[in-house]
LOKE-251648 format. One record per residue: residue number from 0; residue in one letter; chain; z, y, x of N, C-alpha, C in turn. Coordinates in steps of 0.02 Angstrom, whole numbers, always signed. Each point is the difference from the previous one (the first is absolute). Layout:
BEGIN
num, residu, chaine, n_pz, n_py, n_px, ca_pz, ca_py, ca_px, c_pz, c_py, c_px
NUM, A, A, Z, Y, X, Z, Y, X, Z, Y, X
...
This chain:
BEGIN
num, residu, chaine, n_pz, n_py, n_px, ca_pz, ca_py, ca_px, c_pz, c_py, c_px
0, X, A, -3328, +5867, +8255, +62, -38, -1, +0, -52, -55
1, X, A, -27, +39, -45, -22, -83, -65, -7, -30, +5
2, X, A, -48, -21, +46, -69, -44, +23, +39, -52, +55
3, X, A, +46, +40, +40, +42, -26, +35, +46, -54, -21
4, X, A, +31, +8, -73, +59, -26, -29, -50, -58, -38
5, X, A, -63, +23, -32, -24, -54, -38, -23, -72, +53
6, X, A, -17, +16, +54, -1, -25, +70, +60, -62, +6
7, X, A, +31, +46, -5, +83, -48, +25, +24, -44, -62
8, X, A, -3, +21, -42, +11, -23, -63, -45, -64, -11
9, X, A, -64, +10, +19, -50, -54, -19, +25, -58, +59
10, X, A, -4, +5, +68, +26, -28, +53, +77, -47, -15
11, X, A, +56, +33, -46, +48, -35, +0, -14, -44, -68
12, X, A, -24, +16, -28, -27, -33, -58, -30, -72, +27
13, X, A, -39, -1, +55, -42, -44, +2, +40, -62, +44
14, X, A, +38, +57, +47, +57, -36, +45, +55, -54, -54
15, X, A, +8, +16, -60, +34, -47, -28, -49, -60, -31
16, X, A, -64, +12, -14, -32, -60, -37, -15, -64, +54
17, X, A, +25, +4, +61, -20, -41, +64, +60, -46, -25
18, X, A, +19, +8, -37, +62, -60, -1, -11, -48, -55
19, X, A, -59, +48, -43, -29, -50, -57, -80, -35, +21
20, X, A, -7, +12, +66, -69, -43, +25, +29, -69, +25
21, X, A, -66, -37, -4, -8, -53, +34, -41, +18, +41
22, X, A, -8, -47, +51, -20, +1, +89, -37, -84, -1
23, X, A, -61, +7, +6, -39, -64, +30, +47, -30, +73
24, X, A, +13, +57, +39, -13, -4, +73, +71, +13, +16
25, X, A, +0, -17, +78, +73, +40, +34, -21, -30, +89
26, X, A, +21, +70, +45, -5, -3, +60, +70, -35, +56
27, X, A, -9, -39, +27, +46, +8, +53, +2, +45, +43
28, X, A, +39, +31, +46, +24, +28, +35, -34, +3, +70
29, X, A, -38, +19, +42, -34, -21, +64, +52, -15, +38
30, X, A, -39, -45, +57, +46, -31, +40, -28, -1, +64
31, X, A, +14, +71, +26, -20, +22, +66, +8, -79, +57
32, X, A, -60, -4, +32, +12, -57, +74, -16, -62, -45
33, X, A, -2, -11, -54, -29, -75, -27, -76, -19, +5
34, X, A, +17, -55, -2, -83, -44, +3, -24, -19, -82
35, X, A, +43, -6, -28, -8, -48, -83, +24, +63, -34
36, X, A, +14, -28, -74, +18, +21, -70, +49, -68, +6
37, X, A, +51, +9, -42, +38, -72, -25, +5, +41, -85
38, X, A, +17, -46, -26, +22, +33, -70, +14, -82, -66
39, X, A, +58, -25, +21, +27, -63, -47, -30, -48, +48
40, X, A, -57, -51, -34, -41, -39, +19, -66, +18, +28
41, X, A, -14, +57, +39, -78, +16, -4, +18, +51, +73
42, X, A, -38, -45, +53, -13, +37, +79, -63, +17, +0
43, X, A, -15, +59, +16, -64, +44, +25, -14, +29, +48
44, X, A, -37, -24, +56, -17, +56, +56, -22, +64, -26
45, X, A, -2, +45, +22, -2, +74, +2, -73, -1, -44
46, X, A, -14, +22, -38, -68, +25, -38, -30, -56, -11
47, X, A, +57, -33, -30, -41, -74, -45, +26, +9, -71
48, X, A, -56, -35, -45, +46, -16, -67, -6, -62, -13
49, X, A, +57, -8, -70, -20, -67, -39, +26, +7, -62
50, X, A, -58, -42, -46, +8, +16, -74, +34, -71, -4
51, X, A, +73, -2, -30, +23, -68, -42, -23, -3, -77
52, X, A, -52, -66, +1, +6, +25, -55, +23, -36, -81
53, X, A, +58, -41, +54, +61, -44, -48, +41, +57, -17
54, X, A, +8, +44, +18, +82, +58, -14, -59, +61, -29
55, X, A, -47, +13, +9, -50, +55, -7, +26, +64, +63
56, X, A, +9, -5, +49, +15, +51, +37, -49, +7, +37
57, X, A, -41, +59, +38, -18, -1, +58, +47, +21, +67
58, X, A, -15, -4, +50, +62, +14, +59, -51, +34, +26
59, X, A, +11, +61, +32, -40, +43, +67, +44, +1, +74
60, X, A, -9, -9, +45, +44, +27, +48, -34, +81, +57
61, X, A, +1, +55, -26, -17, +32, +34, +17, +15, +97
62, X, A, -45, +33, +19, +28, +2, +100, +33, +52, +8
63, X, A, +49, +16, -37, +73, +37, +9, +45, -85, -26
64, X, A, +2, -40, -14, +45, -51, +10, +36, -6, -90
65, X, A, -19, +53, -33, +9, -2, -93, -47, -37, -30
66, X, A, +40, -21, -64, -26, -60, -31, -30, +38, -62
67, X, A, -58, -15, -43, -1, +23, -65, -25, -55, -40
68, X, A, +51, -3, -56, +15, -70, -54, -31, +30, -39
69, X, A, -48, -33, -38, -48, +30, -74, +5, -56, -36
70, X, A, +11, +7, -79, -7, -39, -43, -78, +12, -16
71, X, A, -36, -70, -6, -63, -17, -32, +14, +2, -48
72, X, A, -76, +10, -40, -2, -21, -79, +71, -13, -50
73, X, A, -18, -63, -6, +76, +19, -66, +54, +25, +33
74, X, A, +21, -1, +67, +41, +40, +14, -20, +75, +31
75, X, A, -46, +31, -22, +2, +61, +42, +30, +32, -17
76, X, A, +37, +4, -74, +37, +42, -43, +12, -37, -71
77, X, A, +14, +43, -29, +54, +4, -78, -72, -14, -37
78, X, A, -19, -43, -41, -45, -2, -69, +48, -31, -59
79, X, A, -21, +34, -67, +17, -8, -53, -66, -48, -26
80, X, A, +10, -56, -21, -59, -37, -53, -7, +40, -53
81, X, A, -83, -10, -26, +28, +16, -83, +33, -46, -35
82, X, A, +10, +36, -57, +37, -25, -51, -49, -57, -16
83, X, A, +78, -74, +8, -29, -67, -3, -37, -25, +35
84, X, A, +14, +38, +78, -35, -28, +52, +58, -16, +45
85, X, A, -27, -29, +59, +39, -32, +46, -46, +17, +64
86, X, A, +27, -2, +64, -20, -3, +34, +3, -61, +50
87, X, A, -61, -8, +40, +17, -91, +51, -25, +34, +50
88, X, A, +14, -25, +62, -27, -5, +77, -58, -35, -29
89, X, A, -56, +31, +34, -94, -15, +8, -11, -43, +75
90, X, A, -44, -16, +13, -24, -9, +77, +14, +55, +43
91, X, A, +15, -15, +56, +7, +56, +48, +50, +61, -37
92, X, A, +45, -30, -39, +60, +52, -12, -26, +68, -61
93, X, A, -76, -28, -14, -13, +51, -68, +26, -14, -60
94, X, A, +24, +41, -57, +16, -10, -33, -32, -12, -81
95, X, A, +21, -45, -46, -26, -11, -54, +48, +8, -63
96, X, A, -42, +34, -48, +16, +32, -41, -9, -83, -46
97, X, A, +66, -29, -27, -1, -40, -48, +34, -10, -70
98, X, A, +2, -70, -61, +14, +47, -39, +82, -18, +6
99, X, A, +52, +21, -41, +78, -3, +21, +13, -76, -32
100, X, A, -39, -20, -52, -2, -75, -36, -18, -63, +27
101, X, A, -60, +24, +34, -38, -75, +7, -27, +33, +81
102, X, A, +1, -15, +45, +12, +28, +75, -71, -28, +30
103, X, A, -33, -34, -40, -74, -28, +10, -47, +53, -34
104, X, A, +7, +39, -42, -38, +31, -34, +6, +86, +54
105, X, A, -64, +9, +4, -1, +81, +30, +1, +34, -44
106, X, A, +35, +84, +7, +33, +42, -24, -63, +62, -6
107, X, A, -26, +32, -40, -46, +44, +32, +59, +88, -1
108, X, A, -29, +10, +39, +48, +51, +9, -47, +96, +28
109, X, A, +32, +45, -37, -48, +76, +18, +33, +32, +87
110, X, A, -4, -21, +46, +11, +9, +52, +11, +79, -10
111, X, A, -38, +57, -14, +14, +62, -2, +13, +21, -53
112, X, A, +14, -22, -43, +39, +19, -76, -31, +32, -39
């Protein structure tokens, strides 16, 4: 029965930190009998994608008729610079570690700390 409660306990615990994540991604809804994806500005036949990569999004349209929106690179999620760094959009939506002063100068930075 311990084992049980430490179970539940760990589970609701975890059920509240979902409100302190960030999310790269998010699904639309399928759309039984469709041919496309729609989603803002961006039509997809059934099991096509496309990477924008002015906004950094990719678009999927899976063949249930749901859309899946992914943030690329600087947007796939939440980054902190280091200290006295900055961050810029790279080519193709990668991101560069620069310094917070002079925005020409690169930043070197310990990726795994």
């Amino acid at each position: 029965m311990i084992m049980a409660d430490r179970i539940v306990w760990t589970l609701l615990f975890l059920c509240n930190l979902i409100q302190f994540s960030n999310s790269s991604c998010m699904r639309t809804m399928p759309q039984p009998g469709t041919m496309q994806c729609v989603y803002k500005n961006v039509t997809l036949p059934l099991g096509h994608s496309y990477t924008d990569y002015t906004n950094c999004i990719e678009h999927s349209c899976s063949s249930d008729g749901s859309m899946t929106i992914c943030g690329i690179g600087i947007h796939a999620g939440v980054m902190l610079p280091p200290d006295g760094c900055a961050i810029l959009k790279g080519e193709k939506c990668a991101f560069e570690f620069v310094s917070a002063r002079d925005q020409t100068i690169k930043c070197e930075a310990d990726i795994f700390g």
